[in-house]
N, C-alpha and C positions, 0 to 999 in steps of 0.2 A: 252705637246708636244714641247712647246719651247725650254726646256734643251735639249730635245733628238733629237732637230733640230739644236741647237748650237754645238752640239756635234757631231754631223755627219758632221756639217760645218768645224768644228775644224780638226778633224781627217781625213774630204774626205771619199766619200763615200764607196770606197772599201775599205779602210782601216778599216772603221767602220762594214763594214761588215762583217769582216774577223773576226775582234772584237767579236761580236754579234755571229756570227756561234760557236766561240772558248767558250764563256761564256755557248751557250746553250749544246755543245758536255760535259762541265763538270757536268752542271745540269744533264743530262739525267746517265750518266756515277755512281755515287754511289749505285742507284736501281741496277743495272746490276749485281755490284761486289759482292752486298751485297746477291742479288741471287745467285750467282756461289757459295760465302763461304756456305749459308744457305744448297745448296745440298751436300755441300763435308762434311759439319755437318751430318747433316741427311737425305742425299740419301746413296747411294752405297760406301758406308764407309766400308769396310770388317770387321776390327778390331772392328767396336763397332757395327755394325749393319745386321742382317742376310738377309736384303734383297739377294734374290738368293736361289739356289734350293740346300735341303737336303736331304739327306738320313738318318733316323732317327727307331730306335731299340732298344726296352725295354733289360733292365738287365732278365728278366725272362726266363727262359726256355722254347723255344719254339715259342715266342713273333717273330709276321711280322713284315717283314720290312715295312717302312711307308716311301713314295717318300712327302716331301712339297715343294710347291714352298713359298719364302715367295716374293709378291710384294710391289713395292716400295708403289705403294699410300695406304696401310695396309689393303689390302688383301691377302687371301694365299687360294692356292689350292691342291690337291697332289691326292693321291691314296694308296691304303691300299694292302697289298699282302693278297690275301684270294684265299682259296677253294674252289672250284665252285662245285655246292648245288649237293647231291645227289637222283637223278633221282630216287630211290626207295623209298625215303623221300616224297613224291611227292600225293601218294596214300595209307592212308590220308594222308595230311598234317603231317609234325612233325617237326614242330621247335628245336633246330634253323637248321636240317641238309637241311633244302629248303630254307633257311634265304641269301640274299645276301645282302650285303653294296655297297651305291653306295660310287661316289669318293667323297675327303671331297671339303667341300668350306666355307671359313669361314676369319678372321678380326684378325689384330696383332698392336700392338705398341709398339715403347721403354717406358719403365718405368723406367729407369739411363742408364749410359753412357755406359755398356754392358749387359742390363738387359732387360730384352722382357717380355709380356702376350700376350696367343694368344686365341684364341676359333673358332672350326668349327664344324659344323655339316656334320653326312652322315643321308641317308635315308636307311633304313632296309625294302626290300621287301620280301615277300612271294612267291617261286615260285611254284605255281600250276594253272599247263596247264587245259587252254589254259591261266591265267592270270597272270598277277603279283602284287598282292594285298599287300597293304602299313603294314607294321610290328610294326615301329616303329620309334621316330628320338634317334638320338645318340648325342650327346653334349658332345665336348672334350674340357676341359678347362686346358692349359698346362701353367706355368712357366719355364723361363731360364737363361742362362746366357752366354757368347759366351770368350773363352777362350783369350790371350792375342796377338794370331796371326788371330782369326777370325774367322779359320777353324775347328773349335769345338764351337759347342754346348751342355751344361749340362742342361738338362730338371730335374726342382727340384720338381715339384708338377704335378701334372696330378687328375682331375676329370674326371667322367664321368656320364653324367643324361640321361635317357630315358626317351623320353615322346610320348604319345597318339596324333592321328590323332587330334585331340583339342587342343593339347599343353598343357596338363596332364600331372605329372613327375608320372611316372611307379617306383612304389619301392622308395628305399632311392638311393644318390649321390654318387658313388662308388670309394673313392681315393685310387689311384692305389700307395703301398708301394712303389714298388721298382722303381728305378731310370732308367732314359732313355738318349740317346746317341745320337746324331749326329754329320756328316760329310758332310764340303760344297763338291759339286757336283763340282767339278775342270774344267775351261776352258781349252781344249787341241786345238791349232790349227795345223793342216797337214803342215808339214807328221809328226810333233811328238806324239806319242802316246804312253801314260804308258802301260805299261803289266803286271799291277796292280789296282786293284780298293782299294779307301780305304773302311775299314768297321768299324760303329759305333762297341766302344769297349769300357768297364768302362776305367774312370781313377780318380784322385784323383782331389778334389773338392781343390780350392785354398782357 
């Protein structure tokens, strides 16, 4: 305590203070920076990172659109375009035309600097009134990779596992050949408005 009482002698004590407050403002100040660069890394990066919502469409014929959101702390949610079950399916039962999917929810990360894994499941119910009895789970396990302005994604690999109300895999692992597409969902603020939506479309793989 004697230096640091000679030293406030030396200096006076506003001076010293002013000292002391400047010394602690730089201390605290590197954690701050060093968070702001960490999220501009890896938060809401466009270019290397899909956090944000897609619109996403197998090459197959016929194939639903599928809405994901992807969230920052690496989770994703979305929803599947589907049919809604037929009522004569109903009595009896006849899978899968009384089969409904609910929406997906499920976990992603980067794996390189435009490279992503992701996995979600839906649940598969049974509609037969008055119930809706549990069918099955669905397990989607996708790869990607997100194009050099951000606003594409190339889905490379896609699985799919079904498993029993126990957590049973039903069958074998079903990888799905052909290749899948996405488009970032565009922020429009009023009054501008496109008169276009984009739509996942093959293109060539870099």
């Amino acid at each position: 305590m004697r230096c640091l009482s000679n030293l406030y002698d030396r200096w006076g004590g506003k001076r010293f203070s002013r000292l002391f407050a400047l010394f602690l403002a730089f201390a605290v100040a590197p954690p701050v920076l060093h968070a702001q660069e960490w999220d501009h890394i890896n938060g809401r990066d466009k270019a290397h990172d899909p956090t944000g919502a897609w619109l996403i469409r197998n090459d197959a014929e016929g194939s639903p659109f599928v809405l994901t959101v992807f969230h920052k702390g690496g989770t994703l949610t979305g929803d599947i375009q589907e049919s809604a079950f037929d009522p004569a399916a109903t009595e009896p039962p006849l899978p899968p035309s009384n089969v409904i999917n609910s929406p997906e929810s499920g976990v992603w990360q980067k794996t390189g600097w435009e490279t992503f894994s992701a996995t979600f499941l839906t649940i598969e119910y049974r509609v037969d009134p008055p119930n809706a009895t549990f069918y099955q789970f669905d397990k989607v396990q996708f790869t990607g990779f997100l194009n050099e302005s951000g606003d594409r994604m190339e889905i490379t690999e896609v699985v799919i596992t079904n498993f029993n109300s126990k957590g049973e895999l039903i069958g074998e692992p079903n990888k799905i050949s052909t290749k899948a597409h996405g488009v970032r969902i565009p922020l429009e603020v009023l009054p501008s408005t496109a008169l276009s939506l984009p739509i996942p479309t093959p293109t060539a793989q870099p």
